[in-house]
DOMARDO-281318 format. One record per residue (C-alpha): residue in three letters; z negated, x, y. Coordinates in Angstrom, 1 decimal. Example, Ala and Ser with C-alpha at 12.3 -4.5 7.8 and 13.67 -1.06 7.14 Angstrom:
+------+--------+--------+--------+
| code |     c3 |     c1 |     c2 |
+------+--------+--------+--------+
|  ALA |   -7.8 |   12.3 |   -4.5 |
|  SER |   -7.1 |   13.7 |   -1.1 |
+------+--------+--------+--------+
//
This chain:
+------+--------+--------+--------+
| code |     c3 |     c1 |     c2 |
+------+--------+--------+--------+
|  UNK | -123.1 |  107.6 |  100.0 |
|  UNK | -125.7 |  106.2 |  102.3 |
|  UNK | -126.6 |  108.3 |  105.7 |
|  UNK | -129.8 |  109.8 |  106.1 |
|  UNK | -131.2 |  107.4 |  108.5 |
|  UNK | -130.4 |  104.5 |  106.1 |
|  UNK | -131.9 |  106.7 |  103.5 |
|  UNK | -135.2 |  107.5 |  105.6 |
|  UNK | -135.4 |  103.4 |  106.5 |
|  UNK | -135.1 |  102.6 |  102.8 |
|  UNK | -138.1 |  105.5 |  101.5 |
|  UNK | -140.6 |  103.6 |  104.6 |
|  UNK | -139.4 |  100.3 |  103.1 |
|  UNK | -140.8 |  101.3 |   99.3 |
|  UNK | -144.0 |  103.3 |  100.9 |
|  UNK | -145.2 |  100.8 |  103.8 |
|  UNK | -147.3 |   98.7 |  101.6 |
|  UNK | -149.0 |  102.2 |  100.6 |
|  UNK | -150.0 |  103.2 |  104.3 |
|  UNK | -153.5 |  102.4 |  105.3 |
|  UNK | -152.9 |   99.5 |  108.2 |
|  UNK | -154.9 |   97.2 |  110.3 |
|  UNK | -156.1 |   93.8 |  108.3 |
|  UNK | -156.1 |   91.5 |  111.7 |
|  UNK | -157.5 |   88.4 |  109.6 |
|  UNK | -159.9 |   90.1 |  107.8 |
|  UNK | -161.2 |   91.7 |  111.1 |
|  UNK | -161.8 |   88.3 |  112.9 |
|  UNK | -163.5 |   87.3 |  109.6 |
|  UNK | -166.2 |   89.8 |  109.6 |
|  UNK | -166.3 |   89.6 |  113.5 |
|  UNK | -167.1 |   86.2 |  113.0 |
|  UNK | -169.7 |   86.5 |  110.5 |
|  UNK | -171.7 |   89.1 |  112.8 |
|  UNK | -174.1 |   86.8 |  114.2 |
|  UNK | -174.5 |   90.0 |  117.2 |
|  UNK | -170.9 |   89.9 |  117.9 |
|  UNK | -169.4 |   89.9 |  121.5 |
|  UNK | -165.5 |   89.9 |  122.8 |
|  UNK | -164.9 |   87.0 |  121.1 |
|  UNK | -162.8 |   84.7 |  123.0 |
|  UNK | -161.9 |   80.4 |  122.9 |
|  UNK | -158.5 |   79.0 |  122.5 |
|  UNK | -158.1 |   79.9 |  126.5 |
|  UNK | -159.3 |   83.1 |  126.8 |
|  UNK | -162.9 |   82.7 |  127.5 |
|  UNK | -165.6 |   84.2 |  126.4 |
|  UNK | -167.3 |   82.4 |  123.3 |
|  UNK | -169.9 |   83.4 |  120.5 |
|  UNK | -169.1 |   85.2 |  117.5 |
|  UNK | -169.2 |   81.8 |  115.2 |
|  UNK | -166.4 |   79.8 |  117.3 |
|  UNK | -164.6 |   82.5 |  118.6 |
|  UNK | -160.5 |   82.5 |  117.7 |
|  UNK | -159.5 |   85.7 |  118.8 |
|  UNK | -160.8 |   89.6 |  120.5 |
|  UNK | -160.7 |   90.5 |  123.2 |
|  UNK | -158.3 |   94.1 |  123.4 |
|  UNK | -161.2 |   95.7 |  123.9 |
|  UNK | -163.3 |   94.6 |  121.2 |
|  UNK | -160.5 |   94.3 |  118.8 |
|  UNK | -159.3 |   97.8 |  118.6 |
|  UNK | -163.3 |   98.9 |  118.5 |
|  UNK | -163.8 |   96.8 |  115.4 |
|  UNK | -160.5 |   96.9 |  113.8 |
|  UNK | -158.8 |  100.1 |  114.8 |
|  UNK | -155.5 |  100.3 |  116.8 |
|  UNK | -153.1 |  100.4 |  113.9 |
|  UNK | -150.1 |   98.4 |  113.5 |
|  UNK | -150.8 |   95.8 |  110.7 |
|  UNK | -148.4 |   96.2 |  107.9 |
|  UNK | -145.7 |   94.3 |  107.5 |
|  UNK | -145.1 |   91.3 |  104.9 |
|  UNK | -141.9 |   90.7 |  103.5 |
|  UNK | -143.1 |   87.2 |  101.8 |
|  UNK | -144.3 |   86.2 |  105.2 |
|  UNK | -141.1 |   87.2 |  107.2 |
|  UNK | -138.9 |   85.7 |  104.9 |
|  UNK | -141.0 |   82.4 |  104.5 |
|  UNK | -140.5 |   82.1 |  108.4 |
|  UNK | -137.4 |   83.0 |  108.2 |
|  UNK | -136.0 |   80.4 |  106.1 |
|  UNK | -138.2 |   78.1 |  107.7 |
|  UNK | -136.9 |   78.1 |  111.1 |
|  UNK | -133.5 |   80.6 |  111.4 |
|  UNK | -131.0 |   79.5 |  108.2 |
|  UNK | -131.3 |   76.0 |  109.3 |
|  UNK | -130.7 |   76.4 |  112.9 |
|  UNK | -127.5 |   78.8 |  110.8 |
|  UNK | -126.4 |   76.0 |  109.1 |
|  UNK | -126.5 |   73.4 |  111.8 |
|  UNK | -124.6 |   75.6 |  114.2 |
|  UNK | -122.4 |   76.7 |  111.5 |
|  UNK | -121.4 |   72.7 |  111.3 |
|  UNK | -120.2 |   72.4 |  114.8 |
|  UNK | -116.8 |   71.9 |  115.6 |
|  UNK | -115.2 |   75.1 |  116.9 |
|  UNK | -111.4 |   76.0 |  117.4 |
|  UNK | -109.5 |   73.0 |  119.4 |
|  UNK | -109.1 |   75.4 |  122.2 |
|  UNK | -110.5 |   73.2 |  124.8 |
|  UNK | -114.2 |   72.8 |  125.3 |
|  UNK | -114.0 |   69.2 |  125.7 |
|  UNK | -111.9 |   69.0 |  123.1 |
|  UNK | -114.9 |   70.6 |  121.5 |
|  UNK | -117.6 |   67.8 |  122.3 |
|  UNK | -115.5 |   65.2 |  121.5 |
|  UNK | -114.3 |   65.9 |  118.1 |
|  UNK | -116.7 |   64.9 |  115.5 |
+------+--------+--------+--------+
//
């Protein structure tokens, strides 16, 4: 039998996709198709025009998009996740642990 907090974590896991939520991507899109547009910001952090800008300002970015959370991806996570964790899992999983000595350690391979 599963605790309630567990059970709770798992009903907001099967209804988060159905929660109304901040579209970040599609927000800079329209922002950047708004020839009247300002807060946009460069690759450092200065002001630019709506056509080149990559990114908001805080500001202008909760005015335009709202200031919810955007909703979560599972593909996305897991896409990074097997991207840059399991390898680093695997690699570290290879190294040789157990001689007792830390030298010992480095030197056996």
């Amino acid at each position: 039998m599963h605790p309630v907090p567990a059970r709770i974590l798992l009903l907001l896991l099967f209804f988060s996709p159905l929660v109304a939520a901040a579209n970040f991507a599609q927000c800079l899109q329209d922002f950047r198709n708004d020839p009247n547009g300002i807060g946009g910001v460069d690759s450092r952090g200065q002001p630019a025009s709506s056509a080149s800008a990559v990114g908001l300002t805080y500001g202008a970015c909760t005015a335009r998009c709202g200031s919810d959370a955007e909703s979560f991806s599972w593909r996305e996570f897991t896409q990074s996740f097997s991207l840059w964790l399991l390898p680093w899992l695997v690699l570290i999983s290879q190294l040789p642990f157990g001689s007792g000595h830390r030298v010992d350690d480095l030197l056996s391979g």
